[in-house]
C-alpha positions as CSV (number, residue, x, y, z in Angstrom):
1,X,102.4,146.7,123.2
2,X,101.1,143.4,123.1
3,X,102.9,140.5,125.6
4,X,104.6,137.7,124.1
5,X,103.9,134.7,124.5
6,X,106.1,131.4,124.7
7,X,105.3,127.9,124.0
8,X,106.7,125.3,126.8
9,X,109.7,124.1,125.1
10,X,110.5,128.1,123.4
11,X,110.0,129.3,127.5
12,X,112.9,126.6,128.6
13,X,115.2,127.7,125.9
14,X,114.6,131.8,127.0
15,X,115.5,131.0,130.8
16,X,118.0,128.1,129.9
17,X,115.9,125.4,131.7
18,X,114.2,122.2,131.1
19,X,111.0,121.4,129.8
20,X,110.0,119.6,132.8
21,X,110.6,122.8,135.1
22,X,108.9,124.8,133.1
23,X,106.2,122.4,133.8
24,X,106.3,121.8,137.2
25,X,106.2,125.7,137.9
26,X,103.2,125.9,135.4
27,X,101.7,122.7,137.7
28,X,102.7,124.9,141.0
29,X,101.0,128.1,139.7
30,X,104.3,130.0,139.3
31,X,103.8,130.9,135.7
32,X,100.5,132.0,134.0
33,X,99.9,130.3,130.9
34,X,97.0,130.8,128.2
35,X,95.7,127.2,127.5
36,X,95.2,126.7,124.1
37,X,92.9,123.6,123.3
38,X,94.1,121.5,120.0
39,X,92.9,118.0,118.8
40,X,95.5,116.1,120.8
41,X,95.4,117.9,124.3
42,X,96.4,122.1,125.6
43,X,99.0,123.9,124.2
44,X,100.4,126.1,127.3
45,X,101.6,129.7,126.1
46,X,103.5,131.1,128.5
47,X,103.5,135.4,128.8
48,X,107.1,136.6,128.7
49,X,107.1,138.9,131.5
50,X,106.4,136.4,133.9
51,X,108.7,134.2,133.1
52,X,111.6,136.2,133.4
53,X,110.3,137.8,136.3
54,X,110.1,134.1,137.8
55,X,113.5,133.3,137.3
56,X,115.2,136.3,137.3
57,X,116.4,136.3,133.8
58,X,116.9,139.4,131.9
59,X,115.4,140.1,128.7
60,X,118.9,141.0,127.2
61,X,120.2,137.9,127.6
62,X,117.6,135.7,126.6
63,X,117.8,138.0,123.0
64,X,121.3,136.9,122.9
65,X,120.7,132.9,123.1
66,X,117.9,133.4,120.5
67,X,120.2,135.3,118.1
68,X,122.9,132.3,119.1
69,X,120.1,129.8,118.1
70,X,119.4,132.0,114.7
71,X,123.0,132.2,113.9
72,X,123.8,128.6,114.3
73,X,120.8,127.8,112.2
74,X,122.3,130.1,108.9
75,X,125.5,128.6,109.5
76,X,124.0,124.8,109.4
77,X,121.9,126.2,105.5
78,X,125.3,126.7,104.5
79,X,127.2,123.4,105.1
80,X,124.1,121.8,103.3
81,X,124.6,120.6,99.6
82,X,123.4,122.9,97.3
83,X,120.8,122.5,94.3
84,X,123.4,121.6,91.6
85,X,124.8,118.7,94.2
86,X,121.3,117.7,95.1
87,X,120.3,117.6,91.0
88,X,123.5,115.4,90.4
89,X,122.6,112.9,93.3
90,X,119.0,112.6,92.3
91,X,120.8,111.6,88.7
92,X,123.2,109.0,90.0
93,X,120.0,107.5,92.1
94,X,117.9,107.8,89.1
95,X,120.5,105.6,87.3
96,X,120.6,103.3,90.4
97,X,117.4,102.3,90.4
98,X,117.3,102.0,86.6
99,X,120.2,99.5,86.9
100,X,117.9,98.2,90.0
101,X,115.1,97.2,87.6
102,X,116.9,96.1,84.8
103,X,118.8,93.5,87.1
104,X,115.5,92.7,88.0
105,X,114.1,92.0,84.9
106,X,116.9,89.5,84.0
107,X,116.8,87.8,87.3
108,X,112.9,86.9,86.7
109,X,113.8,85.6,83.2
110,X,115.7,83.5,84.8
111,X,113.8,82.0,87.2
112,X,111.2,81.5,84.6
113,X,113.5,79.3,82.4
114,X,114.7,77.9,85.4
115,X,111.1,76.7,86.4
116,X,110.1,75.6,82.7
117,X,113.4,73.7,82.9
118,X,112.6,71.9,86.1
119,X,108.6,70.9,85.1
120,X,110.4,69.0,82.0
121,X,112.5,67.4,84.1
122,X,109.3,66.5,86.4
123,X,108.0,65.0,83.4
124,X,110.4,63.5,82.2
125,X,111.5,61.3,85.6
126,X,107.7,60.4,85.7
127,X,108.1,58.7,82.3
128,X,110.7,57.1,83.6
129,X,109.1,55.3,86.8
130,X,107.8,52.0,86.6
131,X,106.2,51.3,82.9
132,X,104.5,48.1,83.0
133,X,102.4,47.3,86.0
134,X,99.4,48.5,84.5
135,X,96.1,48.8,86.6
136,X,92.6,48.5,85.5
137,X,90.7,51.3,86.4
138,X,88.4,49.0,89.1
139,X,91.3,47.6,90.6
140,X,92.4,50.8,92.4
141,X,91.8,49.0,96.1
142,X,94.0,46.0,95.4
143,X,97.7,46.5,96.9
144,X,100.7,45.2,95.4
């Protein structure tokens, strides 16, 4: 029968310790480990039998907090929404974000009337400055 092996963090749920012991035993030797090389560093894959054997754990028990772990996880799938909630959400944020855009559309119309409105006005205070006072085109130097 072929050995199991654990990852770090599935070996420090088995025995019910932490990550970091499971690494410091790993770092002391205690516990064998297949390195497994990947892109971003080693994978350690720890063999079951030494592991219990290290800390004394039976392999009953650690069955039990894995079928704990298993039976939380179904119960968690069932407090989730299901499809026909999920569909009638993604309609209401469908209509959201429709309402989004529309609101969007009117608020640039208005800021574009709002800018038209405001270079007339430019325009219009310009014509009202000083008329008269008329400079010839070579008498740009001369001051007031």
């Amino acid at each position: 029968m072929a050995e199991t092996l654990y990852s770090i963090q599935e070996a420090a749920e088995a025995v019910d310790k932490s990550v970091q012991t499971i690494r410091r035993a790993l770092k002391a030797k205690k516990l064998h480990a297949k390195k497994q090389k990947t892109p971003q560093g080693f994978n350690y894959l720890i063999e079951e039998g030494a592991l219990f054997e290290l800390y004394k754990v039976d392999r009953e028990h650690a069955g039990l907090s894995k079928g704990l772990a298993e039976a939380e996880q179904t119960s968690l799938v069932t407090e989730y929404a299901s499809k026909d909630e999920l569909a009638d959400q993604k309609r209401s944020l469908d209509k959201l974000v429709d309402e989004n855009r529309k609101d969007k559309e009117t608020f640039m119309r208005f800021v574009k009337v709002f800018q038209e409105r405001f270079t007339a006005l430019e325009s219009q205070v310009k014509l009202l400055e000083e008329p008269g006072k008329k400079k010839r085109w070579f008498e740009f130097w001369k001051r007031a």
